[in-house]
N, C-alpha and C positions, 0 to 999 in steps of 0.2 A: 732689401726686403726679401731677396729669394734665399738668402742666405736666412732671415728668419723665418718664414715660411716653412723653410728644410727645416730648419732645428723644431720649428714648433710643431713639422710632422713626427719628426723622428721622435720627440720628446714626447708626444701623445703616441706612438705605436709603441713606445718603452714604456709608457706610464700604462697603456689597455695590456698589454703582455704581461707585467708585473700583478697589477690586477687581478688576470686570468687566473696567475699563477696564485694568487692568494688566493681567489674566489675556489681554486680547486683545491690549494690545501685546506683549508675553510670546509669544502663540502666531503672532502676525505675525512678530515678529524668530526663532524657532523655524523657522517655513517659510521664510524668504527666506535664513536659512543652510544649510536643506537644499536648498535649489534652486541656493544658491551652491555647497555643496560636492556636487551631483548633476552641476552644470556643471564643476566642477575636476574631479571625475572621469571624465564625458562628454570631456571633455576630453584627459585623461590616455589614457582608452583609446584615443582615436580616433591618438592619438601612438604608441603602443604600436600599435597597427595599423598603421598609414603604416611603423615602421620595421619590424615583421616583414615587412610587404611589399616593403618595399625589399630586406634580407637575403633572402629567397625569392628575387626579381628576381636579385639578384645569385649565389645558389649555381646556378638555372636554370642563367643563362648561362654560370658555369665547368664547368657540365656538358653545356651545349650545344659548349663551347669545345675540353672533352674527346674531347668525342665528335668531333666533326668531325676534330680532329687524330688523332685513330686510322682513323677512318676514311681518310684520307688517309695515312696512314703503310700500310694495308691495302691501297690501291688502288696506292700505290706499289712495294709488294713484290710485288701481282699483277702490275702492267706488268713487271716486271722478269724475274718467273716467265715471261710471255708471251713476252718477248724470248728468255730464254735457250732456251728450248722452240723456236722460231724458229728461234735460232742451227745449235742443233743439228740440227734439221731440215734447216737449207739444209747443213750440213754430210753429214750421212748422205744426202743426194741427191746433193751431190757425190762422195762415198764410191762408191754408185752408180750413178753416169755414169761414174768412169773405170775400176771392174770394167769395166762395160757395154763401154767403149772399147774395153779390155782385152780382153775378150773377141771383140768385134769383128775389134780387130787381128790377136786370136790365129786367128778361123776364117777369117780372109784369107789369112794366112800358111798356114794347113792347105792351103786352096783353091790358092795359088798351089805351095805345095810338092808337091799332089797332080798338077796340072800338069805342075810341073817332074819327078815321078817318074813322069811318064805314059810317057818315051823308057826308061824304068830300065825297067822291066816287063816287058820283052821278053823280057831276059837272066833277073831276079830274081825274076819271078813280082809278080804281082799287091801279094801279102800280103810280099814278101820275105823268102820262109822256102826260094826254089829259087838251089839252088847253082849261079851263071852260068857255062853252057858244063861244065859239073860240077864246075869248078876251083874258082870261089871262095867264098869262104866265105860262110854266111847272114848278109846286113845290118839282117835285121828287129831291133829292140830292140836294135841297137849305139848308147852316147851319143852325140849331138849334135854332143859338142865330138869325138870320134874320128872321126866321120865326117865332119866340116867338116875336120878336120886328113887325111885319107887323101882325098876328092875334090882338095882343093888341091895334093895331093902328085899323083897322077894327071894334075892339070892342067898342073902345071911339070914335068911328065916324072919325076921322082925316086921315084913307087912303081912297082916292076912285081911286083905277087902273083900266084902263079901265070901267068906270059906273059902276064899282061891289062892291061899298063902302054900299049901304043899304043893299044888297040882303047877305053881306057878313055878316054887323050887324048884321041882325037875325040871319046867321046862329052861331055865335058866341058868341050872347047874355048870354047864358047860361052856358057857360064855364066857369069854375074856373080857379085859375092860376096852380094846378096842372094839369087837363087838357088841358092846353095851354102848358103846358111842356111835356107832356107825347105825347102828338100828333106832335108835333113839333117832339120832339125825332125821334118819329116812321118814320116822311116823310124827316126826314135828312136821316134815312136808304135807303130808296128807290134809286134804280139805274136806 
């Protein structure tokens, strides 16, 4: 019995040793496949990162790409505003300048026709409201074109109102037809 006793120690400290020994190759081959598959995961992630980062990179830039072409379609429609804003301006200044001209010409014409009715004044009164010599009739606020047409008749001898067809010749004689305009003008103003 002691002799089995021994074998049945010895055979149980060889059978927990053997054991041992599998329990710890067991638990070596346990940890180096979770370190292999800590790595395939390590792994995995870092892949899955690199390409969210890529896609990020890539939506940035089609929103960087966006952006710039709007802004540039934006800066485009400004210049454009600028210009026509411009246009217009240089236009409405020239609008401007030829009133201005206009006006110009016109108080030329006043000046030169007030002039030329400076020899009238005698007969007509200042204002052209005095009937010359008593005879003829008030010239103040007669139109333009009547009075350009009845000087030029006095000039070529063919009006004579009231007997004042020569004494009008001479005064007339020497007028041009811008003077015949420019005075006319001035006594269609008169009220």
């Amino acid at each position: 019995m002691t002799k089995i006793t021994m074998l049945s120690i010895v055979a149980a400290a060889l059978l927990f040793t053997g054991c041992g020994e599998k329990a710890k190759d067991s638990a070596t081959d346990a940890a180096a496949k979770a370190v292999e598959s800590t790595k395939e995961a390590a792994s995995h992630a870092v892949d899955a990162t690199k390409e969210a980062a890529d896609k990020a990179v890539e939506a940035a830039k089609e929103t960087t790409a966006k952006a710039v072409d709007a802004t540039k379609a934006a800066a485009d429609k400004a210049v454009e505003a600028t210009k026509e804003a411009a246009d217009k301006a240089v236009e409405a200044t020239k609008d401007a300048a030829a009133t201005a001209t206009e006006a110009v010409a016109d108080t030329a014409k006043n000046v030169a026709g007030a002039a030329a009715y400076a020899k009238c004044a005698g007969c007509h009164g200042a204002d052209g409201k005095t009937k010359a010599l008593g005879k003829s009739p008030v010239i103040a606020g007669q139109s333009k074109a009547d009075l350009v047409t009845k000087i030029n008749g006095y000039k070529a001898g063919t009006i004579n109102v009231a007997g004042m067809g020569n004494l009008m010749k001479g005064q007339v004689a020497t007028m041009d037809d811008a003077s015949i305009e420019a005075v006319a003008t001035y006594i269609s103003t008169l009220k």
